[in-house]
C-alpha positions in Angstrom: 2.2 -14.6 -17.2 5.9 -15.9 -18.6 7.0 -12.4 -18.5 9.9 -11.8 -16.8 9.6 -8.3 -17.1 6.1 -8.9 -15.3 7.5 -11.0 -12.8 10.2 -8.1 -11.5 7.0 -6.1 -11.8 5.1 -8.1 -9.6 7.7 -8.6 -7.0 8.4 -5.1 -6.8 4.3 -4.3 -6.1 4.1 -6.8 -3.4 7.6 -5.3 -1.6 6.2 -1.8 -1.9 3.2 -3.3 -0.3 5.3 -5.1 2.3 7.4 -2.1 3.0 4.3 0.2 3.1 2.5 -1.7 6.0 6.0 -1.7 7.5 6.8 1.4 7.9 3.2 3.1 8.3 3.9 2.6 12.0 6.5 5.8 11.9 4.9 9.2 12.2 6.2 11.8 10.0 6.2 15.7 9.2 5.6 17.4 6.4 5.7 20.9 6.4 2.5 21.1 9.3 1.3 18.0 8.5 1.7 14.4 10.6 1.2 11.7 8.2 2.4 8.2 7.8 6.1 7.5 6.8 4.2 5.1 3.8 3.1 7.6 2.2 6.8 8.3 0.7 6.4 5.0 -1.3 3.0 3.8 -1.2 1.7 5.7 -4.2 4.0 3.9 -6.4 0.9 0.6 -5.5 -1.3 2.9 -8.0 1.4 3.9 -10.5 2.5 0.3 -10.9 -1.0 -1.0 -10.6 -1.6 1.5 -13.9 1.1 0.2 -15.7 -0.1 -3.7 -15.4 -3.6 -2.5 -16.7 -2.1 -0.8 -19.3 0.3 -3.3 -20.5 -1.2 -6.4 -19.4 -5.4 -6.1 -19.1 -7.6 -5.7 -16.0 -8.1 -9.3 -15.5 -3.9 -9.8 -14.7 -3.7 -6.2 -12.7 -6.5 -7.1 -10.5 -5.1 -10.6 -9.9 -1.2 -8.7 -8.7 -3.8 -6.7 -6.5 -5.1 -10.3 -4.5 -1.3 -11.1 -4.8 -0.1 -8.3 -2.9 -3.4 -9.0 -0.4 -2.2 -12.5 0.2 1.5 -11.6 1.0 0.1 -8.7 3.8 -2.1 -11.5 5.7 0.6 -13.8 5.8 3.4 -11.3 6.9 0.9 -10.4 9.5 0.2 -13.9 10.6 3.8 -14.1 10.3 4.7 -10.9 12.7 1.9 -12.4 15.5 3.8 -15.6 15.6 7.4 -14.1 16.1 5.9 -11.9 18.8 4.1 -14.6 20.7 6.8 -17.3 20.6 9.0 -17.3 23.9 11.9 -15.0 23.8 15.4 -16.6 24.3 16.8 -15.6 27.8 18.6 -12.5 26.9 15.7 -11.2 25.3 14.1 -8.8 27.8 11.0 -6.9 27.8 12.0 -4.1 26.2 13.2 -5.7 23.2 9.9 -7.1 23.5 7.7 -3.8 23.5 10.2 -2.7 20.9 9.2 -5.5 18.4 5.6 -5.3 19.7 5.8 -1.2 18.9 7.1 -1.9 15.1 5.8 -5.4 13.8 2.4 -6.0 16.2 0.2 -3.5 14.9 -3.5 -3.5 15.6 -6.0 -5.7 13.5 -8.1 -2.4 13.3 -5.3 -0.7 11.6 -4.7 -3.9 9.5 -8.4 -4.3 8.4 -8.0 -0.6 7.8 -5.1 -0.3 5.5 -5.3 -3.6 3.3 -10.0 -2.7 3.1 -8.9 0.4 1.9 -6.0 -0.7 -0.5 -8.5 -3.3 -1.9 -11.5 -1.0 -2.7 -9.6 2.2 -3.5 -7.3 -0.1 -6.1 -10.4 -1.7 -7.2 -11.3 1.7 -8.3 -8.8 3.0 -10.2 -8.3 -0.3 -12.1 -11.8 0.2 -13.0 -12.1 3.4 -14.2 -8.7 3.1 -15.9 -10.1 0.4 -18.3 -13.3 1.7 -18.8 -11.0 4.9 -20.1 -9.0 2.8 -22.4 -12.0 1.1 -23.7 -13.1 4.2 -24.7 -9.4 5.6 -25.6 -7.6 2.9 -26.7 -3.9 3.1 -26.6 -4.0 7.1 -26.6 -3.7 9.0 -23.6 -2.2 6.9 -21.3 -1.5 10.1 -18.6 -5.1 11.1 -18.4 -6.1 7.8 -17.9 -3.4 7.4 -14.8 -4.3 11.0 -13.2 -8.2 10.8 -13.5 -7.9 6.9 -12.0 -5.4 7.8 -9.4 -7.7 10.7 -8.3 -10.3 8.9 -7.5 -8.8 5.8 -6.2 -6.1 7.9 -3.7 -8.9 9.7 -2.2 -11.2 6.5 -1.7 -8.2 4.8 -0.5 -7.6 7.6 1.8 -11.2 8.5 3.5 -11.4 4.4 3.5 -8.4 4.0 5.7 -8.9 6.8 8.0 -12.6 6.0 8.4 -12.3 2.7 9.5 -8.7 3.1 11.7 -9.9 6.0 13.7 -13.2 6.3 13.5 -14.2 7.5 17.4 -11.2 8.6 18.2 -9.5 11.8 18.4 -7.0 11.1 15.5 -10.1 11.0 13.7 -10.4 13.9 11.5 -11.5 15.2 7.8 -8.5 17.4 7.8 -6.1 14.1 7.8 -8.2 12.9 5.0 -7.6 15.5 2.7 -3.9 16.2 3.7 -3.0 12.7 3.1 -5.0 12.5 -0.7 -3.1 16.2 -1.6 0.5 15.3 -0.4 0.1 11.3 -2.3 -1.5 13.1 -5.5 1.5 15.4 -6.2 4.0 12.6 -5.5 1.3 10.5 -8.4 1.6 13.9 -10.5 5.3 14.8 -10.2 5.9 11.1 -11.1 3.2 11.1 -13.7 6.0 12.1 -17.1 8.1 9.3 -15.9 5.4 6.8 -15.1 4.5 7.5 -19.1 8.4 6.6 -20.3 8.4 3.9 -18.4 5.3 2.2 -19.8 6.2 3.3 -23.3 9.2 1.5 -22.7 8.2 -1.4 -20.8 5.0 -2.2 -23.8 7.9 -2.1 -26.3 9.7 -4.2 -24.5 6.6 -7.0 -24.1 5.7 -6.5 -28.1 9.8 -7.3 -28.9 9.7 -10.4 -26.8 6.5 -11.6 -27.9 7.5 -10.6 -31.4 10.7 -12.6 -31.1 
């Protein structure tokens, strides 16, 4: 893509990506609910994800999606390194734990969060352009909420499932707490998620045009 509106795009999916497996290791509340401090920013992976498959085809939203999945292993591989090189001499262990504590998260939690991303993503981008094959260019919002639905709650059971599954944190409740709370972030964002793609798709047409 020569876009440069597609490239901000792109680097702005892959940093809320980043960010998101960041800062998932910070426990939050909300209200009574205990949920993962990404979940103040990670459904924006689903509204932007939405936007390329409106705006630029499945084949190019899919391909941000193995983009995104790319820069996560590496950070990863990056965080391990960092962790396991020596420390300098000032650097005592409880700097170390520290850094262990935010950056060296479990491989089970990793497999969890980016096999989850991956199929629940899948999803939506699937059931979004089967809805515009069938829509075209009209309803652009229904096509968003009915994908996100779907994808948020796969992406949700998937991640749980496979981080805690046998454990006590396991639990059907946690599920459904964490697909309610990221589906009324999606819907109040939903109105400007529809500006901005109007705008953006008039944008690409101008520059393409020009």
């Amino acid at each position: 893509m020569g876009s440069p509106i597609f490239v901000k795009l792109c680097v702005l999916f892959i940093t809320v990506m980043l960010a998101s497996n960041i800062i998932a290791v910070k426990m939050i509340s909300i209200g009574p609910l205990i949920v993962p401090a990404a979940i103040v920013i990670f459904p924006f992976t689903y509204i932007l994800s939405d936007i390329f498959n409106e705006i630029y085809g499945y084949k190019v939203t899919r391909l941000t999606a193995w983009y995104a999945f790319g820069a996560n292993l590496l950070m990863v591989g990056l965080f391990k390194l960092a962790i396991a090189m020596p420390g300098a001499p000032f650097w005592g262990e409880e700097s170390q734990r520290a850094l262990e504590s935010v950056l060296g998260g479990t491989w089970r939690i990793l497999a969890a969060s980016l096999t989850a991303y991956m199929v629940g993503d899948l999803v939506n981008d699937i059931i979004f352009k089967k809805m515009k094959d069938k829509h075209g260019e009209k309803k652009f919002s229904l096509r968003s909420f009915v994908s996100s639905v779907i994808g948020v709650a796969i992406d949700s059971f998937v991640f749980i499932t496979i981080a805690f599954w046998g454990t006590v944190a396991f639990s059907y409740t946690v599920i459904a707490s964490q697909w309610c709370i990221k589906m009324l972030y999606m819907i109040v964002l939903l109105p400007a998620t529809a500006f901005a793609t109007k705008k953006i798709k008039a944008a690409e047409r101008n520059r393409a045009s020009s």
